[in-house]
C-alpha positions in Angstrom: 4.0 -4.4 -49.6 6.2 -5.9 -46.5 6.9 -4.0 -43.4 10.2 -2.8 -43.5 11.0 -4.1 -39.8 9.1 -7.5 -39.2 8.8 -8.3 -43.1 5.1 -8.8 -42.6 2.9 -9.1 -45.4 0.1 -6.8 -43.6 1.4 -3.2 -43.5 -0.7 0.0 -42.9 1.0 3.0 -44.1 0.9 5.8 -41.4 0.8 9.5 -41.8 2.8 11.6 -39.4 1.7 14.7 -40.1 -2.3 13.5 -39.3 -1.1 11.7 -36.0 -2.4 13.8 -33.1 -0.4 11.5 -30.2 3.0 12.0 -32.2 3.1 8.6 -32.6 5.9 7.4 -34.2 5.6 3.8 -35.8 7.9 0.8 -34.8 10.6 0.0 -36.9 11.1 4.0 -38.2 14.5 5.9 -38.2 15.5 5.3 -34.5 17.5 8.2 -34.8 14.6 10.2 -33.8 13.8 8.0 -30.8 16.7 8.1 -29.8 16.7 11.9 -29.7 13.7 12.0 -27.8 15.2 9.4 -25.1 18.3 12.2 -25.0 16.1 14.5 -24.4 14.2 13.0 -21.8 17.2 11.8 -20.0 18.5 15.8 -20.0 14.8 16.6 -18.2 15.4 14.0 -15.6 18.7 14.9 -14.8 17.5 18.6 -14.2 17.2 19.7 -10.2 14.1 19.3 -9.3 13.0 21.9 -6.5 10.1 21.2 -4.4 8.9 23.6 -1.4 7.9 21.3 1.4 7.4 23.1 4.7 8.8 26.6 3.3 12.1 24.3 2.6 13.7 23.5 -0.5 13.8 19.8 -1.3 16.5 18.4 -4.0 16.7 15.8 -6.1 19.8 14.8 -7.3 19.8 12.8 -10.3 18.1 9.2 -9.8 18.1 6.2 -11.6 13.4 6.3 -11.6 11.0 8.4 -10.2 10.2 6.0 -7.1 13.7 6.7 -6.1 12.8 10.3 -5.9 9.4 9.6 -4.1 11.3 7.4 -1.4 13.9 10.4 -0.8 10.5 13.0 -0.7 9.3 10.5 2.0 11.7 9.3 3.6 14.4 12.5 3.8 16.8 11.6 6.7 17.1 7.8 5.8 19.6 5.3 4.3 17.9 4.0 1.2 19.9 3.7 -1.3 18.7 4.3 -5.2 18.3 1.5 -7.3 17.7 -0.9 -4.8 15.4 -3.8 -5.4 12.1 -3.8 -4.8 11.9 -6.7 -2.2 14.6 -4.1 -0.5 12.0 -1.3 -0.6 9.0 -3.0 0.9 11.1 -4.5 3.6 12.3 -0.9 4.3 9.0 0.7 4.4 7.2 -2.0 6.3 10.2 -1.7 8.8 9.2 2.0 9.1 5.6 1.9 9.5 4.6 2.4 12.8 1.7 0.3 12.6 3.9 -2.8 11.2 2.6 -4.8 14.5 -0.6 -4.3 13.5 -3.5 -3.2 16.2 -2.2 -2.8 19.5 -4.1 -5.2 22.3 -7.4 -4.7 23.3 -7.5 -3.1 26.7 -8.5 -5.8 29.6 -11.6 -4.0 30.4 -12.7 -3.7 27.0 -12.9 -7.2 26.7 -14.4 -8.0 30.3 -17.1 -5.6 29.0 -18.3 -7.6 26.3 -21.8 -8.9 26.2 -22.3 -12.4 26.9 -25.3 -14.4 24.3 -26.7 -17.6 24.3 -26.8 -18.5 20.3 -28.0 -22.1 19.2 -28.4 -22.4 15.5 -25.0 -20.2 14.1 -21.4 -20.7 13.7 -18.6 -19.3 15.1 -17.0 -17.2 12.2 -13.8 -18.0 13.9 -13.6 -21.7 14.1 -17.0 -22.6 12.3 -18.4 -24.5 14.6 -22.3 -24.3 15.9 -22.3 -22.8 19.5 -24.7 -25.4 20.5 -26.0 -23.7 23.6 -22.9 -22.2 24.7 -22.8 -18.6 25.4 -20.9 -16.6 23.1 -18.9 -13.2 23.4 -20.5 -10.4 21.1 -18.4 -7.5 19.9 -20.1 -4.0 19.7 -20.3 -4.3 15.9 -23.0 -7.2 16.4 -20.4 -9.9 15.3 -20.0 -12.9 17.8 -17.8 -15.3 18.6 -16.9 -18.6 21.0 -15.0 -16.5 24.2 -11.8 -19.2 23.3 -12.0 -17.8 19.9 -12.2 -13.7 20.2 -10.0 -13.8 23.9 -7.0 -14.7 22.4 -7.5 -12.5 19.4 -8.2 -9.6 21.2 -5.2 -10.0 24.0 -3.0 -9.0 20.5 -5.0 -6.8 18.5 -8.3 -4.4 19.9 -10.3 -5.0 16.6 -12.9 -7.4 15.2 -11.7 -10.4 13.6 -14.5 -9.5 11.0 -15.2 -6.0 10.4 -11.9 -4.6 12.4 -14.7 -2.3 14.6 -11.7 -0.8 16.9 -12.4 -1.2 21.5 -10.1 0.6 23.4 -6.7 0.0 24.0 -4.2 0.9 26.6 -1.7 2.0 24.2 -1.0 5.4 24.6 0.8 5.9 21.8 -1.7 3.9 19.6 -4.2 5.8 20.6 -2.7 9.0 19.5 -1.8 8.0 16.4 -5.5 7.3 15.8 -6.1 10.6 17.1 -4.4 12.3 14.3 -5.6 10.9 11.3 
């Protein structure tokens, strides 16, 4: 016996009526697939009404479900459906408010650091052994050569490491942080 689609020699005769899944086998009448993609399609193009806020949300008919998503999330923007999705992480990294990463660390945060003397380790940073130079150590116990973490820290307020937050003067930040 040959498989009526791929001419095979192997072919494992299926019985619908026992298959649990509804599992219809490649290669059978496509008439009934294709009713079932009709029929799909109708469901998707149905109104979809979603209470967000005690306000009605609706979907008009969209091309996939992340296009729907992006509209849920993003209500009062210009995304258009079907857009690629290069275009869609470019737009949502251009709306996440934390795009910039950490804000700085604040000045006193970082003249507050403790100062070590540390012989026999590296510098997680560069690598190099602090050979009896002192060394800046965050509050998370991580360390580091002072021309290594300053710079870091004068653009974000987190360990290079184990991103352990210090303060920062960013208001804004700060409140952000606040509300998660």
């Amino acid at each position: 016996m040959k498989c009526t689609f791929c001419q095979q020699e192997f072919c494992e005769i299926i019985d619908p009526s026992n298959d649990p899944r509804g599992f219809i086998p490649y290669g059978e009448n496509q008439s009934s697939r294709q009713q079932q993609t009709q029929q799909r399609q109708q469901q998707a193009q149905t109104i979809i009404h979603i209470t967000r806020n005690q306000i009605p949300i609706r979907f008009q008919q969209r091309t996939n479900v992340f296009d729907n998503l992006l509209q849920l999330m993003f209500p009062n923007t210009q995304f258009q459906p079907g857009q690629s999705l290069e275009q869609l992480i470019d737009f949502i990294s251009q709306n996440d408010p934390n795009r910039y990463g950490s804000p700085p660390a604040s000045q006193l945060a970082i003249d507050s650091l403790q100062k070590i003397n540390l012989q026999s380790e590296c510098c997680t940073v560069c690598q190099e052994e602090y050979q009896s130079q002192q060394a800046l150590q965050m509050p998370c116990q991580h360390h580091f050569h002072p021309d290594c973490l300053i710079p870091w820290l004068k653009q974000h307020n987190s360990c290079p490491v184990c991103r352990f937050e210090l303060i920062t003067d960013d208001d804004d930040y700060n409140k952000r942080k606040n509300l998660k």
